[in-house]
N, C-alpha and C positions, 0 to 999 in steps of 0.2 A: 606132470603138473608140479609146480614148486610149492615150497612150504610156505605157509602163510608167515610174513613180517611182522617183527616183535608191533606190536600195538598197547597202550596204553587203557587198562580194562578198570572201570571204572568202580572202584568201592563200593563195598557190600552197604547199605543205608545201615550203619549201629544199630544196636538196642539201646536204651536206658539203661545209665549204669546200676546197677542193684547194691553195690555198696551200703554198707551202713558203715559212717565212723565214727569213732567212741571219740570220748575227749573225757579230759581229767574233771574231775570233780564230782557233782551233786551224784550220788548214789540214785537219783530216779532217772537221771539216763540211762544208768550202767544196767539198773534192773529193766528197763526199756528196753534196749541192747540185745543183751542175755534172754529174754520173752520172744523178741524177732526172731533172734536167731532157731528158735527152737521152733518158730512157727506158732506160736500163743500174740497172735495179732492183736488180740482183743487187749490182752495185759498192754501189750507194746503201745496202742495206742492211749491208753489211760496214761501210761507215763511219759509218752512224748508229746503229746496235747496241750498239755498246762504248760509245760517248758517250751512249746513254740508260741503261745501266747504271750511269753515274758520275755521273747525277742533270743530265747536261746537258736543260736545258728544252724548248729549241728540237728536239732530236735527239728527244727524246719524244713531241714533236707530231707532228712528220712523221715517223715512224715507227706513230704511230697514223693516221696520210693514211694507210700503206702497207697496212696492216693493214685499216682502213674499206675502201679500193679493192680491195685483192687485188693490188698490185702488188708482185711480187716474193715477195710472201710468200701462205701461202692466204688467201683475206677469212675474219675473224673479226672480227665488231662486237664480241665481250666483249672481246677484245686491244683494238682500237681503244680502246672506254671507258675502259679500264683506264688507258692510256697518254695518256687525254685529261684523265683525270680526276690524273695526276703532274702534268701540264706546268700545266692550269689550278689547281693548288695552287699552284703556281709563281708564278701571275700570268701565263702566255700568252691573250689574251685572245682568238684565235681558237679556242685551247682550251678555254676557257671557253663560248663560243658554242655549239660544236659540242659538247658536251658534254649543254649546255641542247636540243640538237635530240633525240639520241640518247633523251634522259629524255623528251621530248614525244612520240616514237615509239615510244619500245619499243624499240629495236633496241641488243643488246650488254646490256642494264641491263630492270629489270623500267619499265615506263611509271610518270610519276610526275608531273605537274603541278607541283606543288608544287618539286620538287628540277630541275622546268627552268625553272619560272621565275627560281630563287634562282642556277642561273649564265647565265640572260641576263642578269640583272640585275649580276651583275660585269661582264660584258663592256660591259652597256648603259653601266656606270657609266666604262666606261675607252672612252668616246666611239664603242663600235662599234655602227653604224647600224641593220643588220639588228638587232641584242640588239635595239636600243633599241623597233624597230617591233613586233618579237616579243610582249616587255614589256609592249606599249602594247595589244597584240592581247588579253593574257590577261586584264592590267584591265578590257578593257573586256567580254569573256565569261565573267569571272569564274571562270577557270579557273588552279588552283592559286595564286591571290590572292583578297583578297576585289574584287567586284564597283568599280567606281569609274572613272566615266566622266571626271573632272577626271584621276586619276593616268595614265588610258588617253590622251585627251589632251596629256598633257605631256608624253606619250613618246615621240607621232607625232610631235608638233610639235620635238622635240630631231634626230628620224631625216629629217622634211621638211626643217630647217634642212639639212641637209647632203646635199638632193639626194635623198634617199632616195624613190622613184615612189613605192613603196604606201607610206607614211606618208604623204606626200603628198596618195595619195587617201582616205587615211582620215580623214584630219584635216579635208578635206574634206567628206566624211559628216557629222562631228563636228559642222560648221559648220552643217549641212541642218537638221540633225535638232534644233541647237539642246543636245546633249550638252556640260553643264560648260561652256557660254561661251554667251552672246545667239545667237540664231541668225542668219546672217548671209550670204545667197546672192551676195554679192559676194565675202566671202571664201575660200568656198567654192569656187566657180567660180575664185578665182586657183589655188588649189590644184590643183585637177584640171588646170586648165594647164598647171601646171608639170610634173606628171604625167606629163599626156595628151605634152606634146613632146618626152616621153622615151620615148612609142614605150607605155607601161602602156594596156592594152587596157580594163579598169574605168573608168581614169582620161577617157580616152577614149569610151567611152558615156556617162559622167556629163555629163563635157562638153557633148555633144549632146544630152541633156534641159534641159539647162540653156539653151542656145540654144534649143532647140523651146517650152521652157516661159516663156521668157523671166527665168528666175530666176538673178539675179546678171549677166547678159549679156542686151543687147540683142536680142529675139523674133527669132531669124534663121534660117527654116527651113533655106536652103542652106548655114550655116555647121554646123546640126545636124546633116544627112544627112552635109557632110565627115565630120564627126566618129562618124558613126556607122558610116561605109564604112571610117574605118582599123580602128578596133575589128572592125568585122565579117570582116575580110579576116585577122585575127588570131586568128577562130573564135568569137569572143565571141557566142552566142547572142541574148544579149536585144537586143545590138545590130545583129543579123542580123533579127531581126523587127521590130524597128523601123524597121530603112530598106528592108523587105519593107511594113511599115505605109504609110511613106511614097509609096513609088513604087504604090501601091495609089488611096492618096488627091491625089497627083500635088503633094505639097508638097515644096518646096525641090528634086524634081526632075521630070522631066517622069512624067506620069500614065502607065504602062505596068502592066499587068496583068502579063506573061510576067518580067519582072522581080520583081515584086512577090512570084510563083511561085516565083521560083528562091532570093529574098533567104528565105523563110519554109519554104522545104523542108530549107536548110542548119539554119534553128533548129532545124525540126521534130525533122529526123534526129539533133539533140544530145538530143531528149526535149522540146523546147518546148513545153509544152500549148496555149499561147493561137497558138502558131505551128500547131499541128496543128489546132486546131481551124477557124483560117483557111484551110489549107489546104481542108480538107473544103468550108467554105462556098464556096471559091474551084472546086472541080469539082462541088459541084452547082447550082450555077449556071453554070458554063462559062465563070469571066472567067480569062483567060490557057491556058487548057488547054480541049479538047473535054468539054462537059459528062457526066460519068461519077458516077452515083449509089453504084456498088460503092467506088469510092475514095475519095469523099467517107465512104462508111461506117469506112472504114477508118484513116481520118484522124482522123473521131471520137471511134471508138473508142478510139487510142493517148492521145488528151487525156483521155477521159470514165475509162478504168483509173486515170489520175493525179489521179484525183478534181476534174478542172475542170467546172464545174457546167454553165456554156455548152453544151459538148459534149455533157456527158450529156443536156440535155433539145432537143439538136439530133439526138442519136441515137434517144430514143425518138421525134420526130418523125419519122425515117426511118421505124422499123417503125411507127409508127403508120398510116404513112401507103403501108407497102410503096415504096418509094424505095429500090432499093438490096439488098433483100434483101425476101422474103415479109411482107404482113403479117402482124404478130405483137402484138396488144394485150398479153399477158400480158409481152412483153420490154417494148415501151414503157412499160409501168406502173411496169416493175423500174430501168429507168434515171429517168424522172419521178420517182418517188419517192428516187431518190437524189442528183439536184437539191434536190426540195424538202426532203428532211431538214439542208441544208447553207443553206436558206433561199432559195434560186431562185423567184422568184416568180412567173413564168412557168411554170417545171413545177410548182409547186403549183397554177397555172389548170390549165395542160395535165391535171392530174391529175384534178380536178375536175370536166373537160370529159368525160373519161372517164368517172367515174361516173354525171353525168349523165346523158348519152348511154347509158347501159347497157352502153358496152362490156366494161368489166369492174367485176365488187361487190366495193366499197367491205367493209372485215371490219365497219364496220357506218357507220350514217346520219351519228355524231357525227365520223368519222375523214373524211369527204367536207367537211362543213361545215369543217373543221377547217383541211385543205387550203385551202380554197376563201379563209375568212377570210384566214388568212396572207397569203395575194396578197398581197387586197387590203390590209391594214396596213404591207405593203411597198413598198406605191405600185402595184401592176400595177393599171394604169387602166380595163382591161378586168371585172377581178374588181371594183371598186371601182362602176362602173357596173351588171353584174349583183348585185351585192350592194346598191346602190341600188333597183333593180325589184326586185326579192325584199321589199323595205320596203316598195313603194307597194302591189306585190301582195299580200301575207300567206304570198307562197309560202316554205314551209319555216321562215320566222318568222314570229311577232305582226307584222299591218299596223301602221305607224309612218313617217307620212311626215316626222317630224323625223330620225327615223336615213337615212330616203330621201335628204332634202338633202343632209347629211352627208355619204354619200358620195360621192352626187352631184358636189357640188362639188368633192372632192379629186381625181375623175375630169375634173372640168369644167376645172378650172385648170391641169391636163396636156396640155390641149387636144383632151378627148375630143371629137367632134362630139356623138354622141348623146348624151351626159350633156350637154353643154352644152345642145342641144336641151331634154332633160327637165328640168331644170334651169329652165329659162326657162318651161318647160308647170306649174312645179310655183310657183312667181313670177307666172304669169300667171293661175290656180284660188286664191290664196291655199291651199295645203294644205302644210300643214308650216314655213311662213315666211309675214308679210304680205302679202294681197296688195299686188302691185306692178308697174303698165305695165310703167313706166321700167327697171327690172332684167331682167323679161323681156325688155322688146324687146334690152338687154345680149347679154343669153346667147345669144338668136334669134340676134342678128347675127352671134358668133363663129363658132355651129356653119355659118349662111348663109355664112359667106366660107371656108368648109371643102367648099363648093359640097353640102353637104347641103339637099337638095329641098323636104324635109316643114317646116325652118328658113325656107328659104327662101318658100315658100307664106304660114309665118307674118308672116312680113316683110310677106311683102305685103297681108294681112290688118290686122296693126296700123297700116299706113301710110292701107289703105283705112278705117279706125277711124277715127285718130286714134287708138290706144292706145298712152299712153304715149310718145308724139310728136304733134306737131300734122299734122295731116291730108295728106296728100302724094300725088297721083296718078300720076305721074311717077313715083317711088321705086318705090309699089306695085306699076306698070306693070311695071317694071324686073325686080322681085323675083322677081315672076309669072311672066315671060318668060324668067327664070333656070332655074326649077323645071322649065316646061312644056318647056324646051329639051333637059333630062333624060328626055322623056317623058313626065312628069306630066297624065294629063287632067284631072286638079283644075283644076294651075294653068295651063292651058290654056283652060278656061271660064271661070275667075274673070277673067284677062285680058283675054279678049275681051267680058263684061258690063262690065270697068271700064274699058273702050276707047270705050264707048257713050258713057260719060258726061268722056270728055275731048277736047279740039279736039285737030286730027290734027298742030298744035305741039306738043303735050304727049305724042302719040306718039309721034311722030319724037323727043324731047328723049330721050322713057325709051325706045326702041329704040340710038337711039347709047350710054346711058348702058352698056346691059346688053351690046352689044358691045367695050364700053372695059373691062370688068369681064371677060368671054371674054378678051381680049387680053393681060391681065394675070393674072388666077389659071387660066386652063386651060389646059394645055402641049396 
């Protein structure tokens, strides 16, 4: 399973900025100021009261802090707005910001896109960073502006300029994805650096795709996994499955399964589907944890309700198969079929498998077929091979050994064995494509080095020929000795009849050949 693709994680909602700033002048600020700061509300508001009354800017804002927080006074967001919405007429530009929050949330003021983005966009315009990222967020969700990934863009890159983490990593995105500038994973990758070493947990899992993927940063598993363990240790799920991913497949750190268990239970438990659905495969089969079928179902489960397709048609193979909980065909069918309607090509075979099989009727012939095709037109190499015999046979369709090839071959080039096999039988009869030794013996050979018997048999048949190769005793010897060593009494006779007719150099030659061949493809 691959690492999940850098994606675009979307901003934490702010707080209220808590600022109080001073300004020059009248001593009943400063002692206001000084009272806050020490937490003596009561003073603070005696003295910033009268001075927001007399249209003082600053005494407005922070009198709306007092009011937003409940310090001092009871919390009231409408006072807050109120008092946020004086001082940002003013030109207080923290005013202005928090202002633009309050309208993005609802809180004090009815919610309004449009009237938060028009005071981030003051504040953005008077250099303040957060506006600016804010800004740069809505352009690019097109929320209370229009849509506009150049103007979203220029607003990271004003809030990056100045440090700012998530613009930073947005602008980074920006770079990925190729939004309003060349796409460019060098610059990108600087971005999230700049980001990621500021402690930004997004910024930091990006980074470590970018090292695992090699994109913009040199291919460096161990520097991904760093980067995926500070993220993760910050809660960051996808980056908690990822280096759950990793220590699974033992890249960039050492191969531990109970690790791998613990990195993907922290995603799961955040809702992670593809984390839970690992999980499950990871207790039915018992790598890092004692094999347990009920937990694996239940790990399933939590991914298959979130509509991950994996899961669901790894759930209905539970009940299909009683694993975990009683067999149940009519549940297996209800989760396969809600794979396959989301295009899982596996639960559209799985599903098919079941009609076939009579386990459960299809609501009629053409909704079985129907399944079954999809697989196959999805690539599932299994469907695509029975959906090839279905052609040679006539069964359920018109006999058609050109449609036979056909899919034949998309199975065969997947590396199916047996379509390779038939493939090669259907090349070797001329039916459906020219006859052809030479192609045959091709295919023969793929499915043969897939240590398929009845491939292998033919091997050694065309060798004892001469079909499609010039004549080879030795080879055939070889091939035969492959098959029979499977068991085969075919090629166990054919062996020994083409043993008769070679000197016992040329047995010994193809006896060493077919152990160098064991040695190398048979674990």
């Amino acid at each position: 399973m691959q690492l999940k693709s850098i994606k675009l994680i979307n901003a934490m909602f702010l707080a209220l900025s808590l600022g109080i700033t001073s300004i020059a002048g009248a001593s009943a600020f400063d002692e206001g100021l000084k009272a806050y700061n020490k937490a003596d509300y009561t003073t603070a508001l005696q003295k910033f009261q009268p001075l927001a009354e007399q249209g003082n800017a600053s005494a407005r804002y922070n009198l709306g802090v007092m009011y937003n927080m409940g310090h001092g006074v009871p919390q009231d967001a409408a006072k807050a707005a109120s008092l946020f919405r004086q001082a940002a007429e003013q030109g207080v530009f923290e005013a202005q910001y928090n202002l633009g929050l309050m309208y993005e949330d609802g809180r004090g003021v009815p919610q309004d896109d449009t009237k938060a983005a028009s005071w981030f966009r003051q504040a953005a315009e008077q250099g303040v960073a957060e506006a600016q990222y804010r800004l740069g967020f809505m352009y690019e969700d097109g929320r209370g502006v229009p849509q506009d990934d150049t103007k979203a863009a220029s607003w990271y890159r004003k809030a990056a300029e100045q440090g700012h983490a998530s613009g930073q990593n947005n602008l980074g995105y920006m770079y990925i994805v190729g939004h309003s500038a060349t796409q460019d994973h060098a610059k990108a990758a600087s971005w999230f650096r700049q980001a990621a070493e500021q402690g930004h947990a997004d910024a930091q899992y990006n980074l470590g795709v970018a090292y695992n993927m090699g994109h913009g940063a040199p291919q460096d598993d161990a520097k991904a996994a760093s980067w995926f363990r500070q993220a993760a240790e910050q809660g960051h799920a996808g980056a908690q499955y990822n280096l759950g991913l990793m220590y699974k497949n033992g890249r960039g750190v050492p191969q531990d399964n109970a690790k791998a268990m613990s990195w993907y239970r922290k995603a799961a438990d955040q809702g992670h589907a593809v984390a839970q659905n690992n999980l499950g495969i990871m207790h039915s089969n018992g790598l890092g944890v004692p094999q347990d079928d009920a937990k694996a179902m239940n790990w399933f489960r939590q991914a298959a309700e979130q509509g991950h397709t994996l899961a669901q048609n790894n759930l209905g193979i539970m009940y299909e198969m009683g694993r975990g909980a009683p067999k149940d065909a009519e549940k297996a069918m209800i989760w396969y079929r809600k794979a396959a309607k989301q295009g899982h090509a596996s639960a559209q075979y799985n599903l098919w498998l079941m009609y076939d099989k009579g386990q459960i009727a299809p609501e009629d012939d053409a909704e079985a077929a129907s399944w079954f095709r999809q697989a196959a037109e999805r690539g599932h190499a299994s469907a695509q091979y029975d959906l090839g015999l279905m052609y040679i046979k006539g069964q359920g369709i018109p006999q058609d050994y050109s449609g036979a090839v056909t899919w034949l071959r998309k199975a065969a080039e997947q590396g199916h064995a047996g379509s390779q096999l038939n493939l090669g039988n259907m090349y070797n009869n001329g039916k459906g494509v020219p006859k052809n030794h030479t192609e045959a013996l091709t295919w023969y050979r793929k499915a043969a080095q897939q240590d398929n018997a009845i491939a292998q048999i033919l091997m050694g048949v065309m060798y004892t020929e001469g079909m499609g190769t010039p004549q080879d005793y030795i080879q055939a010897h070889m091939w035969y000795n492959l098959a029979a060593s499977q068991g085969n009494k075919n090629a166990s006779e054919s062996r020994d009849l083409l043993a008769d007719l070679m000197t016992s150099q040329q047995v010994y030659e193809a006896q060493a050949l077919a152990r160098k061949w064991v040695s190398t493809n048979r674990q």
